[in-house]
C-alpha positions as MATLAB code, in Angstrom:
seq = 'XXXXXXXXXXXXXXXXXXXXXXXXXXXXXXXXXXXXXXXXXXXXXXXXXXXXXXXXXXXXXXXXXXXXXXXXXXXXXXXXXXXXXXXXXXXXXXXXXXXXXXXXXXXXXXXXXXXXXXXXXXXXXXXXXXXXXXXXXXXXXXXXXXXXXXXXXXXXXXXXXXXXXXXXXXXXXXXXXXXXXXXXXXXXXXXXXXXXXXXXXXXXXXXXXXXXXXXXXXXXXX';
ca = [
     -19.995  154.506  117.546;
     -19.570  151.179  118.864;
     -19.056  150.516  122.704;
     -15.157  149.015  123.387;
     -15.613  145.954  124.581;
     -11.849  145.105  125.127;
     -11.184  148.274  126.850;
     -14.104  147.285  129.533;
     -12.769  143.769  130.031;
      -9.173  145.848  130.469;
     -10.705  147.905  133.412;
     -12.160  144.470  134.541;
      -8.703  142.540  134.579;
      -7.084  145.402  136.227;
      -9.671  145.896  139.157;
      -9.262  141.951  139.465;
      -6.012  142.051  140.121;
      -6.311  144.880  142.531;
      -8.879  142.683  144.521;
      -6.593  139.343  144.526;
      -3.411  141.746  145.452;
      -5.423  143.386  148.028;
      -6.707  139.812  149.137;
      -2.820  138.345  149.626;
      -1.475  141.112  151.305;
      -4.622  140.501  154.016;
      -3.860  136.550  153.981;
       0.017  137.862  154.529;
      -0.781  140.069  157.305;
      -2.719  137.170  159.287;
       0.270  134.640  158.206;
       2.814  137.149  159.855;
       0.953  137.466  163.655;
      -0.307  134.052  163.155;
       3.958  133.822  163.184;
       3.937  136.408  166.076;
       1.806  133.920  168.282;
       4.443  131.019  167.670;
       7.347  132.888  168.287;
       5.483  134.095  171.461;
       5.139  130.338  172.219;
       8.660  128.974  171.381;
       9.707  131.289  173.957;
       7.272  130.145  176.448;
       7.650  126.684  175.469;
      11.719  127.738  176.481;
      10.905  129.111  179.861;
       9.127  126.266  180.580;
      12.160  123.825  179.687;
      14.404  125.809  181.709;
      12.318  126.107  184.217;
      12.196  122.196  184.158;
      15.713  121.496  183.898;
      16.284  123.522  187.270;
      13.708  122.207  188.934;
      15.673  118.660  188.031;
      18.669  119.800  188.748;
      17.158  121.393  192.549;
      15.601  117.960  193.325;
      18.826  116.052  192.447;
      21.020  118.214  194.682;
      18.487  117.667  197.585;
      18.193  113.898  196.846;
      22.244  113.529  197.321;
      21.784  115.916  200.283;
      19.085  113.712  201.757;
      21.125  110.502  201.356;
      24.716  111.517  202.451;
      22.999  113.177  206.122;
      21.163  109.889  206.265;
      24.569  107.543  205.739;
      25.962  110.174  208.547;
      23.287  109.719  210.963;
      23.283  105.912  210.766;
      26.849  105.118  211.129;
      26.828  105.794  215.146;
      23.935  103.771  215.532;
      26.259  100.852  214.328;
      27.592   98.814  216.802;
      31.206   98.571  216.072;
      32.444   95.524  217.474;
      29.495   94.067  214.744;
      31.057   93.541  211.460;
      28.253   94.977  208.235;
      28.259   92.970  205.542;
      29.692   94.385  202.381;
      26.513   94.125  200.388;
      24.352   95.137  203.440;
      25.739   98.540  203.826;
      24.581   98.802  199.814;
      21.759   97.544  200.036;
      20.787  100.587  203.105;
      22.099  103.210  200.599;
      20.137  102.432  198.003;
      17.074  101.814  200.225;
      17.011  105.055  201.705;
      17.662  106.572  197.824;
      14.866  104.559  196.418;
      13.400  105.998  198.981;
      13.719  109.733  198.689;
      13.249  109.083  194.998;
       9.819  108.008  195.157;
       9.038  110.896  197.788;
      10.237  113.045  194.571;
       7.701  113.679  192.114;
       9.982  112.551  189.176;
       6.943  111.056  187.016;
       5.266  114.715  186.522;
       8.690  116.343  185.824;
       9.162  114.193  183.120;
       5.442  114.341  182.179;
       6.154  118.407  182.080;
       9.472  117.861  180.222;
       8.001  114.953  177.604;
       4.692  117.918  177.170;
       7.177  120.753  176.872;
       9.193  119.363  174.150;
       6.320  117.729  172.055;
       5.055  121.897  172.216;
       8.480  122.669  171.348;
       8.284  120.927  168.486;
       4.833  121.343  167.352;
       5.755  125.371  167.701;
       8.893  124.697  165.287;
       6.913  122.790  162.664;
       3.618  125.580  162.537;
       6.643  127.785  162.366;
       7.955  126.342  159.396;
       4.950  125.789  157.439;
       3.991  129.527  157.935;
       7.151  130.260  157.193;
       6.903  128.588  153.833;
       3.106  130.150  153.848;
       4.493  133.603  154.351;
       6.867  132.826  151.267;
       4.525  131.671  149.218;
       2.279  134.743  149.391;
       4.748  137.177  149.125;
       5.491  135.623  146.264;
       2.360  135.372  144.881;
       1.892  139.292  145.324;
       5.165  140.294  143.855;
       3.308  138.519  141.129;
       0.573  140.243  141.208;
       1.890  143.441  141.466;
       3.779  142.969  138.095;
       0.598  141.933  136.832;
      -0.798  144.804  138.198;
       2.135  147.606  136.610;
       1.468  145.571  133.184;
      -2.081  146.034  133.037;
      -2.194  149.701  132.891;
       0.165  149.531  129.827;
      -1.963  146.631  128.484;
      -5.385  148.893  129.525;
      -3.595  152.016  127.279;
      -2.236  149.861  124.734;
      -5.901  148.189  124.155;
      -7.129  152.095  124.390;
      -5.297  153.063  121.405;
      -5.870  150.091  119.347;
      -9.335  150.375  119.935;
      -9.568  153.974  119.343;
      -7.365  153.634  115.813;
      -9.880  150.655  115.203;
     -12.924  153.029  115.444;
     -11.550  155.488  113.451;
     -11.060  153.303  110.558;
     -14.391  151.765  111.623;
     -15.866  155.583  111.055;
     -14.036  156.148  107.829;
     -15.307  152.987  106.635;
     -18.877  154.048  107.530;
     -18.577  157.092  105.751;
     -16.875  155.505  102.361;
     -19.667  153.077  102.334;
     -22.528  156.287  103.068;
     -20.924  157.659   99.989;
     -20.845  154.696   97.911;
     -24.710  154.406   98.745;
     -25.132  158.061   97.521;
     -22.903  157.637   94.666;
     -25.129  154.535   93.937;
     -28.563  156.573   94.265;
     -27.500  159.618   92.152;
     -26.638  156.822   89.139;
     -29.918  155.595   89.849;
     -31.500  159.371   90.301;
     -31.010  160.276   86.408;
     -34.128  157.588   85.595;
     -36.498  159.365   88.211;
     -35.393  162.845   86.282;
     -35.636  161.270   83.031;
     -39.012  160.147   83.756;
     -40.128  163.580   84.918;
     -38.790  164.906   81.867;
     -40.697  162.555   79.804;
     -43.794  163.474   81.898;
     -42.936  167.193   81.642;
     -42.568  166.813   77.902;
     -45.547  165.062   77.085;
     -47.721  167.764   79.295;
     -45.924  170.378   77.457;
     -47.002  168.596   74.199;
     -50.371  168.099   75.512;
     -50.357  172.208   76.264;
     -48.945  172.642   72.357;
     -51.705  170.454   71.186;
     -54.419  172.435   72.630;
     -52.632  175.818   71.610;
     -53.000  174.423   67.734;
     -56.361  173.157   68.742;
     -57.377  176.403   70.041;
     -56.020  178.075   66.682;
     -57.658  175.347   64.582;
     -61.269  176.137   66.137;
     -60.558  180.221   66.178;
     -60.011  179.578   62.380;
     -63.208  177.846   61.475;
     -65.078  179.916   63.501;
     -63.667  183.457   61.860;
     -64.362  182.046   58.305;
];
Protein backbone atom coordinates (compact mmCIF):
# COMPACT_ATOMS: atom_id res chain seq x y z
CA UNK A 1 0.00 0.00 0.00
CA UNK A 2 1.28 3.20 -1.07
CA UNK A 3 1.15 6.37 1.25
CA UNK A 4 -1.49 9.24 -0.39
CA UNK A 5 0.42 11.85 -1.11
CA UNK A 6 -2.43 14.15 -2.43
CA UNK A 7 -4.58 13.48 0.46
CA UNK A 8 -1.56 14.83 2.86
CA UNK A 9 -0.98 17.94 0.77
CA UNK A 10 -5.14 18.21 1.10
CA UNK A 11 -4.83 18.26 5.00
CA UNK A 12 -1.87 20.70 4.34
CA UNK A 13 -3.91 23.26 2.12
CA UNK A 14 -6.74 23.09 4.46
CA UNK A 15 -4.75 23.76 7.79
CA UNK A 16 -3.15 26.68 5.62
CA UNK A 17 -6.02 28.25 5.09
CA UNK A 18 -7.17 27.90 8.62
CA UNK A 19 -3.86 29.70 9.70
CA UNK A 20 -4.18 32.72 7.02
CA UNK A 21 -8.14 32.95 8.04
CA UNK A 22 -7.21 32.85 11.58
CA UNK A 23 -4.33 35.43 10.78
CA UNK A 24 -6.98 38.15 9.01
CA UNK A 25 -9.52 37.96 11.42
CA UNK A 26 -6.49 38.99 14.13
CA UNK A 27 -5.20 41.82 11.58
CA UNK A 28 -9.21 42.77 11.46
CA UNK A 29 -9.62 42.88 15.08
CA UNK A 30 -6.51 45.36 15.53
CA UNK A 31 -7.84 47.39 12.28
CA UNK A 32 -11.30 47.80 14.11
CA UNK A 33 -9.85 49.43 17.75
CA UNK A 34 -7.06 50.85 15.83
CA UNK A 35 -10.65 52.59 14.31
CA UNK A 36 -11.92 52.82 17.97
CA UNK A 37 -8.85 55.12 18.89
CA UNK A 38 -9.70 57.57 15.89
CA UNK A 39 -13.15 57.84 16.47
CA UNK A 40 -12.13 58.47 20.15
CA UNK A 41 -9.97 61.29 18.67
CA UNK A 42 -12.35 62.92 16.10
CA UNK A 43 -14.42 63.52 19.01
CA UNK A 44 -11.74 65.01 21.02
CA UNK A 45 -10.35 66.75 18.17
CA UNK A 46 -14.41 68.24 18.19
CA UNK A 47 -14.39 69.29 21.77
CA UNK A 48 -11.44 70.96 21.26
CA UNK A 49 -12.86 73.08 18.19
CA UNK A 50 -15.80 73.96 20.10
CA UNK A 51 -14.14 74.66 22.84
CA UNK A 52 -12.09 77.12 20.58
CA UNK A 53 -14.80 78.70 18.82
CA UNK A 54 -16.31 79.83 22.32
CA UNK A 55 -13.42 80.84 23.66
CA UNK A 56 -13.37 83.28 20.29
CA UNK A 57 -16.54 84.12 20.50
CA UNK A 58 -16.02 85.05 24.75
CA UNK A 59 -12.97 87.22 23.87
CA UNK A 60 -14.82 89.07 21.05
CA UNK A 61 -17.81 89.95 23.24
CA UNK A 62 -15.34 91.30 25.94
CA UNK A 63 -13.22 93.15 23.31
CA UNK A 64 -16.55 95.21 22.12
CA UNK A 65 -17.34 95.45 25.86
CA UNK A 66 -13.91 96.86 26.58
CA UNK A 67 -14.09 99.44 23.76
CA UNK A 68 -17.71 100.83 23.98
CA UNK A 69 -17.05 101.55 28.25
CA UNK A 70 -13.83 103.11 27.07
CA UNK A 71 -15.62 105.54 24.20
CA UNK A 72 -18.14 106.21 27.35
CA UNK A 73 -15.60 107.12 29.78
CA UNK A 74 -13.71 109.47 27.44
CA UNK A 75 -16.41 111.54 26.08
CA UNK A 76 -16.74 113.76 29.48
CA UNK A 77 -13.23 114.26 29.56
CA UNK A 78 -13.79 116.22 26.21
CA UNK A 79 -13.95 119.68 26.45
CA UNK A 80 -16.96 120.69 24.57
CA UNK A 81 -16.53 124.06 23.45
CA UNK A 82 -13.24 122.11 21.55
CA UNK A 83 -14.33 120.85 18.27
CA UNK A 84 -12.60 116.73 17.61
CA UNK A 85 -11.60 116.25 14.44
CA UNK A 86 -13.54 113.76 12.42
CA UNK A 87 -10.65 111.44 11.83
CA UNK A 88 -9.28 112.01 15.41
CA UNK A 89 -12.17 110.56 17.20
CA UNK A 90 -11.29 107.30 14.73
CA UNK A 91 -8.21 107.22 15.11
CA UNK A 92 -8.88 106.92 19.47
CA UNK A 93 -11.32 104.04 18.68
CA UNK A 94 -9.22 102.10 16.93
CA UNK A 95 -6.26 102.84 19.25
CA UNK A 96 -7.82 101.69 22.25
CA UNK A 97 -9.13 98.37 20.00
CA UNK A 98 -5.70 97.71 18.72
CA UNK A 99 -5.14 97.94 21.95
CA UNK A 100 -7.27 95.43 23.77
CA UNK A 101 -6.53 93.23 20.79
CA UNK A 102 -3.02 92.77 21.43
CA UNK A 103 -3.78 92.35 25.32
CA UNK A 104 -5.88 89.26 23.75
CA UNK A 105 -3.98 86.28 23.12
CA UNK A 106 -5.40 85.90 19.51
CA UNK A 107 -2.01 84.32 18.04
CA UNK A 108 -2.37 80.99 20.33
CA UNK A 109 -6.15 80.74 19.62
CA UNK A 110 -5.49 80.51 16.20
CA UNK A 111 -2.33 78.42 16.81
CA UNK A 112 -4.96 75.97 18.84
CA UNK A 113 -7.57 76.32 16.04
CA UNK A 114 -4.84 75.93 12.90
CA UNK A 115 -3.44 72.49 15.37
CA UNK A 116 -7.00 71.37 15.96
CA UNK A 117 -8.06 71.21 12.46
CA UNK A 118 -4.75 69.82 10.90
CA UNK A 119 -5.71 66.75 13.84
CA UNK A 120 -9.07 66.94 12.50
CA UNK A 121 -8.03 66.10 9.42
CA UNK A 122 -5.24 63.80 9.96
CA UNK A 123 -8.04 61.75 12.23
CA UNK A 124 -10.42 61.75 9.00
CA UNK A 125 -7.75 60.51 6.59
CA UNK A 126 -6.27 57.40 9.19
CA UNK A 127 -9.99 56.97 9.34
CA UNK A 128 -10.41 56.42 5.85
CA UNK A 129 -7.52 54.37 5.06
CA UNK A 130 -8.54 51.91 7.90
CA UNK A 131 -11.65 52.11 6.72
CA UNK A 132 -10.59 50.88 3.33
CA UNK A 133 -8.07 48.47 5.49
CA UNK A 134 -10.99 47.07 7.40
CA UNK A 135 -12.66 46.41 3.86
CA UNK A 136 -10.05 44.93 2.44
CA UNK A 137 -9.62 42.22 5.08
CA UNK A 138 -12.97 41.37 5.46
CA UNK A 139 -12.84 40.76 2.18
CA UNK A 140 -9.99 38.85 2.04
CA UNK A 141 -11.53 36.42 4.78
CA UNK A 142 -14.87 36.00 3.18
CA UNK A 143 -12.37 34.66 0.73
CA UNK A 144 -10.85 32.58 2.69
CA UNK A 145 -13.58 31.16 4.29
CA UNK A 146 -14.97 29.93 0.87
CA UNK A 147 -11.70 28.59 0.38
CA UNK A 148 -11.91 27.11 3.51
CA UNK A 149 -15.84 25.32 2.97
CA UNK A 150 -14.25 24.12 -0.54
CA UNK A 151 -11.39 22.41 0.79
CA UNK A 152 -13.11 19.89 2.83
CA UNK A 153 -15.07 18.83 -0.34
CA UNK A 154 -11.78 19.04 -2.31
CA UNK A 155 -9.93 17.00 0.90
CA UNK A 156 -13.03 14.14 0.42
CA UNK A 157 -13.14 14.35 -3.17
CA UNK A 158 -9.12 13.70 -3.35
CA UNK A 159 -9.99 10.86 -0.52
CA UNK A 160 -12.06 8.93 -2.80
CA UNK A 161 -10.08 9.28 -5.86
CA UNK A 162 -7.22 8.21 -4.11
CA UNK A 163 -8.80 5.39 -2.41
CA UNK A 164 -10.53 4.08 -5.97
CA UNK A 165 -6.87 4.69 -7.31
CA UNK A 166 -5.40 2.18 -4.76
CA UNK A 167 -7.81 -0.24 -5.29
CA UNK A 168 -7.15 -0.56 -8.87
CA UNK A 169 -3.49 -0.08 -7.86
CA UNK A 170 -4.10 -3.48 -5.60
CA UNK A 171 -5.97 -5.32 -8.29
CA UNK A 172 -3.29 -4.52 -10.59
CA UNK A 173 -0.72 -5.94 -8.12
CA UNK A 174 -2.49 -8.99 -7.80
CA UNK A 175 -3.17 -9.58 -11.81
CA UNK A 176 0.46 -9.05 -12.31
CA UNK A 177 1.35 -11.70 -8.97
CA UNK A 178 -0.72 -14.05 -11.01
CA UNK A 179 0.69 -13.47 -14.30
CA UNK A 180 4.19 -14.16 -12.56
CA UNK A 181 2.75 -17.50 -11.23
CA UNK A 182 1.03 -18.30 -14.35
CA UNK A 183 4.50 -17.59 -15.94
CA UNK A 184 6.47 -19.96 -13.39
CA UNK A 185 4.04 -22.95 -13.57
CA UNK A 186 4.69 -22.82 -17.72
CA UNK A 187 8.14 -22.76 -16.81
CA UNK A 188 7.64 -25.50 -13.77
CA UNK A 189 6.78 -28.49 -16.33
CA UNK A 190 10.82 -28.43 -17.45
CA UNK A 191 11.99 -28.73 -13.69
CA UNK A 192 9.31 -31.86 -13.49
CA UNK A 193 10.31 -33.09 -16.75
CA UNK A 194 13.80 -33.12 -15.74
CA UNK A 195 13.06 -35.00 -12.52
CA UNK A 196 11.25 -37.39 -14.49
CA UNK A 197 14.08 -37.94 -16.75
CA UNK A 198 16.31 -38.29 -13.63
CA UNK A 199 13.72 -40.56 -11.97
CA UNK A 200 13.59 -42.66 -15.11
CA UNK A 201 17.05 -43.16 -15.74
CA UNK A 202 17.59 -44.26 -11.81
CA UNK A 203 14.74 -46.51 -12.28
CA UNK A 204 16.57 -47.91 -15.38
CA UNK A 205 19.74 -47.96 -13.57
CA UNK A 206 17.69 -50.13 -10.65
CA UNK A 207 16.26 -52.49 -13.79
CA UNK A 208 19.74 -52.86 -15.01
CA UNK A 209 21.11 -54.19 -11.89
CA UNK A 210 17.88 -56.41 -11.30
CA UNK A 211 18.91 -58.21 -14.88
CA UNK A 212 22.45 -57.96 -13.74
CA UNK A 213 21.72 -59.58 -10.57
CA UNK A 214 19.72 -62.40 -12.57
CA UNK A 215 22.50 -62.63 -15.17
CA UNK A 216 25.24 -63.44 -12.36
CA UNK A 217 22.60 -65.81 -10.21
CA UNK A 218 22.45 -67.71 -13.60
CA UNK A 219 26.09 -68.36 -14.22
CA UNK A 220 26.68 -69.06 -10.89
CA UNK A 221 23.70 -71.93 -10.55
CA UNK A 222 25.01 -73.62 -13.79
Amino acid sequence: MLAPPKKQEGVEELANLEEQTAQLEKELSIKERETLDVLKELESTKKVIADLRLKIQNEAAGTFSISEETDQAEAPIAEPEEKQPENAESDVDMGVLDEHLQQIPGSSVLKELEQAKANLNRATSDLAAIRASVDSLRNDIAKEKVLVERCPEKVCSNTTQISSLEDELDRTTQKLQTLRDLQRRREDPSDIFIEIKKLTSELEQLRNAANEVEIGSYYVGC
